[in-house]
C-alpha atoms as one frame of an Amber mdcrd trajectory, in Angstrom:
protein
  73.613  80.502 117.665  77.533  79.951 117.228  80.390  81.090 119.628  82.757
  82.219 118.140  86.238  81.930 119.426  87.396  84.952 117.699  87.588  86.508
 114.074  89.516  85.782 110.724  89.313  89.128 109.164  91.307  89.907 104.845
  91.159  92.537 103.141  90.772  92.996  99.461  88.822  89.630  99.971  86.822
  90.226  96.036  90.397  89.796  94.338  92.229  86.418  93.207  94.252  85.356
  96.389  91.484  86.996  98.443  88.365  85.104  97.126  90.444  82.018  96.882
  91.513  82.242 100.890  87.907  83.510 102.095  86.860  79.916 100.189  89.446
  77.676 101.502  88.758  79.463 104.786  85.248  78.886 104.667  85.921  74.746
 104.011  88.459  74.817 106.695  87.849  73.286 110.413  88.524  77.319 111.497
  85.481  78.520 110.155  83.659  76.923 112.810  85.342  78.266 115.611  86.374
  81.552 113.890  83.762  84.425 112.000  84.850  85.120 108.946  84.777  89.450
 108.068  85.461  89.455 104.707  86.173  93.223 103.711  85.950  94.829 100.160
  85.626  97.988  99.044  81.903  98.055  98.363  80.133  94.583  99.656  77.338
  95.639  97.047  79.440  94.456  93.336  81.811  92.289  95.491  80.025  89.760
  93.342  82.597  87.026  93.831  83.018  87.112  97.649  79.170  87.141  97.286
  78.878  84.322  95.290  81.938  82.339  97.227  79.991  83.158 101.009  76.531
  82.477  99.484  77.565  78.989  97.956  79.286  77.431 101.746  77.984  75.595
 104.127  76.826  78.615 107.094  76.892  81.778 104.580  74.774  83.558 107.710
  77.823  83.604 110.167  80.171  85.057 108.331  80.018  88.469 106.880  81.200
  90.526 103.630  82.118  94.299 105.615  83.119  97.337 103.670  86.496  98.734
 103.938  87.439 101.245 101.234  91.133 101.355 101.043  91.594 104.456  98.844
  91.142 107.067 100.679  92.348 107.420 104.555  88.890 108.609 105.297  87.359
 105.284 103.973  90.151 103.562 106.051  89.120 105.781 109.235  85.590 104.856
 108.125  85.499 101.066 108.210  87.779 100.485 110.930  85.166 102.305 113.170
  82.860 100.133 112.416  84.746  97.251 113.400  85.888  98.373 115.928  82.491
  99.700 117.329  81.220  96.209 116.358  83.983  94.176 118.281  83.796  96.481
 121.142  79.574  95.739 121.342  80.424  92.302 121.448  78.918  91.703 117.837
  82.020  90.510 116.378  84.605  88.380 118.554  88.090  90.153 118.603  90.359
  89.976 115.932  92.398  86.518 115.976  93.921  87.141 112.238  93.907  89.864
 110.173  95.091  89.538 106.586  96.359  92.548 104.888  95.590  91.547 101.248
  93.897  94.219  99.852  96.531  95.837  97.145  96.751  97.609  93.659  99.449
  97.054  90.871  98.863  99.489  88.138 101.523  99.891  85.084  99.302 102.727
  83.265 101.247 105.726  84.744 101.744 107.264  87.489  98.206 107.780  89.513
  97.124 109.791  93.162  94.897 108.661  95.630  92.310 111.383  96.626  94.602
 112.436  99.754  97.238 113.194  97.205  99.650 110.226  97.820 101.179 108.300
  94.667  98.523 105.555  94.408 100.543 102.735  95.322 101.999 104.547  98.595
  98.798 105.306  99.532  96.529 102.147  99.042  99.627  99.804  99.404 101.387
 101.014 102.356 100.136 104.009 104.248  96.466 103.023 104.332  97.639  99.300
 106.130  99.247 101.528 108.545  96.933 103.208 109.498  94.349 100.785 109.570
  96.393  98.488 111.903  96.682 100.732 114.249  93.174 101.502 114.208  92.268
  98.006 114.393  94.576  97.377 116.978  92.030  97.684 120.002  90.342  94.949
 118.449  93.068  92.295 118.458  92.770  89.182 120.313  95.645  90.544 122.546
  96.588  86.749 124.119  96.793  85.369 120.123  96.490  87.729 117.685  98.477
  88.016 114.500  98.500  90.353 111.700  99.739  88.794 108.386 101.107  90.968
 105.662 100.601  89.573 102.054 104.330  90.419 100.743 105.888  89.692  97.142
 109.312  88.831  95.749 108.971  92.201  94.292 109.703  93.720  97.453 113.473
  93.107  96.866 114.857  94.701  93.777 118.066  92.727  94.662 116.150  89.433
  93.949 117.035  88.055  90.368 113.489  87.415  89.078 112.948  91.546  89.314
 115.817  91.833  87.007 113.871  92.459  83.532 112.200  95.688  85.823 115.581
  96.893  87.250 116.911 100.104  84.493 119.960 100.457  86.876 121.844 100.153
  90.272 119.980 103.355  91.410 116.850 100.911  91.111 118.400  98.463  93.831
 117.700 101.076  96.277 114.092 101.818  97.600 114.475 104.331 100.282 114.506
 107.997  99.601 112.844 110.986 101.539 109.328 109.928 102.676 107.916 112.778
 101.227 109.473 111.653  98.099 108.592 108.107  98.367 104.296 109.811  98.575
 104.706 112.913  96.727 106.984 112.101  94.080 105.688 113.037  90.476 107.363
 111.790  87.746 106.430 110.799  83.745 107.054 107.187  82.742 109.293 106.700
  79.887 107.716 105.629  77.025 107.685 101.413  76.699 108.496 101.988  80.695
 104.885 102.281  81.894 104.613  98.539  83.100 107.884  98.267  84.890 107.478
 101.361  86.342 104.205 100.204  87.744 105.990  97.054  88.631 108.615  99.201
  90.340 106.439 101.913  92.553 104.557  98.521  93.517 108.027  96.172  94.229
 108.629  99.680  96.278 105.043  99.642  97.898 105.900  96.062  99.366 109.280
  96.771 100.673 107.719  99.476 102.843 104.804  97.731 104.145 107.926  95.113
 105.119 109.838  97.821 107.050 106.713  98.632 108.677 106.154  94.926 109.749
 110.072  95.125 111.778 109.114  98.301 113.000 106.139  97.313 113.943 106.661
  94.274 116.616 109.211  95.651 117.583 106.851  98.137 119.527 104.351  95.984
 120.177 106.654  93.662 122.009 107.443  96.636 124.163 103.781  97.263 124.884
 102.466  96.296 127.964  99.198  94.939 126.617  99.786  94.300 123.450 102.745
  92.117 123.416 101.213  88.733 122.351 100.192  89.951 119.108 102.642  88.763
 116.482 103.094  89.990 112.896 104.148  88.372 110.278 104.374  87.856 105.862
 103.922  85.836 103.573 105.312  85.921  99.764 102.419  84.258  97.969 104.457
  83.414  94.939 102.896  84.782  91.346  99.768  83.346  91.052  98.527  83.606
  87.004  94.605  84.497  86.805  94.853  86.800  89.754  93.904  90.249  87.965
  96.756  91.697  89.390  99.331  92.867  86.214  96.338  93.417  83.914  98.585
  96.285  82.652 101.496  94.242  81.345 102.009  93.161  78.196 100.546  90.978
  75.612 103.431  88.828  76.096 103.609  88.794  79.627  99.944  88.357  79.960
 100.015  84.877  77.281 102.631  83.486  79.221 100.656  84.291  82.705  97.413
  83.313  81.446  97.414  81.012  78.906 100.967  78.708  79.422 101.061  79.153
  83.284  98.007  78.996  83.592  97.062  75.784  82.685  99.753  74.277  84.047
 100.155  76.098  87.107  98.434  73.077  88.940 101.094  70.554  87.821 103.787
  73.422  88.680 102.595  74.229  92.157 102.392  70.553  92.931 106.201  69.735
  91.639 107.527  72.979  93.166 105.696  73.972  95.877 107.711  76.705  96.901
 108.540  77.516  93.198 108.388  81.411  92.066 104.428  80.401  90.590 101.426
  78.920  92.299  98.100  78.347  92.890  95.980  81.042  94.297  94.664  77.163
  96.395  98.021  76.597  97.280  98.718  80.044  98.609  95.552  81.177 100.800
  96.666  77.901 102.415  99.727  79.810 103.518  97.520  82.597 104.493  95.601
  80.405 106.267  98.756  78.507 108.194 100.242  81.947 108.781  97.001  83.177
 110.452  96.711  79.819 112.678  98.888  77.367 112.564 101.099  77.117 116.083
 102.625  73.212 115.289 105.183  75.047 112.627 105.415  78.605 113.738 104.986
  78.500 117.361 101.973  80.398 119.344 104.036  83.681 118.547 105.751  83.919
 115.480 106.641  87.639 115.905 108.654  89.489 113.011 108.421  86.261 110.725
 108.763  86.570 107.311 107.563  83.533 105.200 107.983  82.478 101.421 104.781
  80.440 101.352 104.907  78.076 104.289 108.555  77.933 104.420 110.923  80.567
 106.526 112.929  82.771 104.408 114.707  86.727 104.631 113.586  89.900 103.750
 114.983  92.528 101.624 118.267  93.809 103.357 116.768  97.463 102.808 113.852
  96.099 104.857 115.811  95.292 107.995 117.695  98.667 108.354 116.426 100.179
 111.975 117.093 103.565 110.481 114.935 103.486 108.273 112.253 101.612 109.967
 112.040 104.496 112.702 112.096 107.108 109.928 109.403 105.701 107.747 107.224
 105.183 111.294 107.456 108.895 111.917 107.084 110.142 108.710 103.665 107.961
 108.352 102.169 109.093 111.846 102.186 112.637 109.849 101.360 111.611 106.792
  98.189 109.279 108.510  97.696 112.272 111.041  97.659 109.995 113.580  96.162
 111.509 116.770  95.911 110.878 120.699  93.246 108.226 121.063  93.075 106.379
 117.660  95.126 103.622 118.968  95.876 101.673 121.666  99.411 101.098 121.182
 101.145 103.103 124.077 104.576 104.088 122.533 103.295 105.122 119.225 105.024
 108.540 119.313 108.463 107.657 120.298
């Protein structure tokens, strides 16, 4: 029987950058020293985590675990079970935990079940509260928790440009109860942007919460050592993830990008589009890698493997305290679901 060393747990692991980083984990030297948890929303049709797990070398030690993402209940759910598991000693703590698991959707505006605007919910809020579930779990001498971001996050970046309507969409924040509750009616010939927008928004939030974050885990006694950091994956055509854009947008993705992508990722490494290959690599660096990041690269943000800044809006303290309040609410957060100490401060 294998000893593991710890656990390399991603979410949304049945999607494009998830299936491609649970296989280029699974042929990496970590695999052997680290269980793989693969989470999805219902390990029953994850058919291509299945087929990616069943087709590697020692399918039997790692593990496809359900984690349903829409609903804070199905968050609650599965991060009991891991937890229970890791606490039983049937899963090795948590040395890397992905959070990959996302939705883009440029069809309308949509809900979750809990009655959050769909990207809010699944995009941002969920991953907050399921990190601080999951916290208890960490490896607490070496864990990190790595935040898939996206250029998007930054509606001052240039390449969000054909998205932007005005200057009053260079600025994310708003009321937190307006950035979950908000209802509004796309413009006609605006759905897809506007999708593109709540999502951009989505990221920058989940980016906030990263600052906010380490920040008080480096002011917790035991919990210190964890770092957490993201990673900008790039646009990776063939990923499923703007399904809803146009017929234009989707040619170019699909059918020019795509089969050149290779030859692009290869000349521009860093460049705006790559592989899904390329970028579970990053993932994969970001998760273990200490030669180029150090043992603790706390509060790190990364644009593939290479250091870079996040969003200006991102860094405000303000509003990295305010959005951390509002979410303990909005998560109804309560004593004993996690082990960080200064939670309510």
């Amino acid at each position: 029987m294998t000893t593991f060393k710890g656990s390399f747990m991603i979410t949304g692991a049945n999607g494009g950058l998830g299936v491609a980083t649970l296989s280029r984990f699974l042929a990496s030297p970590e695999s052997k020293t680290y269980k793989g948890l693969f989470s999805v929303r219902n390990p029953a049709t994850a058919e291509a985590a299945k087929k990616t797990l069943n087709h590697s070398a020692h399918p039997a030690q790692h593990e496809i675990i359900p984690l349903d993402m829409s609903t804070l209940a199905g968050v609650r759910a599965g991060a009991e079970q891991i937890n229970r598991r890791v606490n039983s000693g049937e899963f090795p703590p948590i040395r890397a935990l992905v959070l990959n698991a996302a939705i883009q959707d440029g069809k309308g505006q949509k809900f979750t079940e809990d009655g959050f605007e769909s990207h809010f919910g699944i995009n941002y809020l969920a991953n907050f509260l399921l990190v601080l579930l999951l916290l208890q779990s960490m490896d607490k001498d070496e864990g990190r928790i790595v935040i898939v971001s996206s250029w998007s996050h930054d509606p001052c970046d240039a390449r969000n440009d054909m998205f932007i309507r005005g200057e009053e969409d260079r600025t994310i924040w708003k009321e937190p109860d307006d950035l979950a509750f908000e209802k509004v009616v796309d413009q006609k010939g605006d759905e897809y942007p506007a999708g593109y927008r709540r999502y951009g928004r989505s990221k920058t939030l989940i980016i906030i919460f990263m600052f906010e974050l380490q920040r008080r885990l480096s002011a917790s006694t035991q919990l210190s050592n964890i770092s957490v950091l993201a990673v900008d994956p790039g646009a990776m055509p063939n990923t499923g993830l703007v399904k809803d854009a146009s017929w234009i947008i989707m040619i170019l993705l699909h059918y020019v990008l795509g089969a050149l992508i290779s030859i692009i990722t290869w000349l521009q490494p860093h460049g705006s589009y790559r592989t899904p290959w390329k970028s579970a690599g990053d993932l994969l660096a970001a998760s273990f890698d200490e030669k180029k990041y150090g043992s603790h690269p706390q509060g790190l943000y990364l644009d593939g493997s290479k250091k870079a800044k996040a969003a200006r809006e991102a860094m405000d303290e303000q509003k990295q305290k305010a959005l951390w309040i509002a979410s303990l609410k909005m998560a109804d957060l309560k004593d004993g679901d996690t082990i960080l100490e200064n939670w309510q401060e």
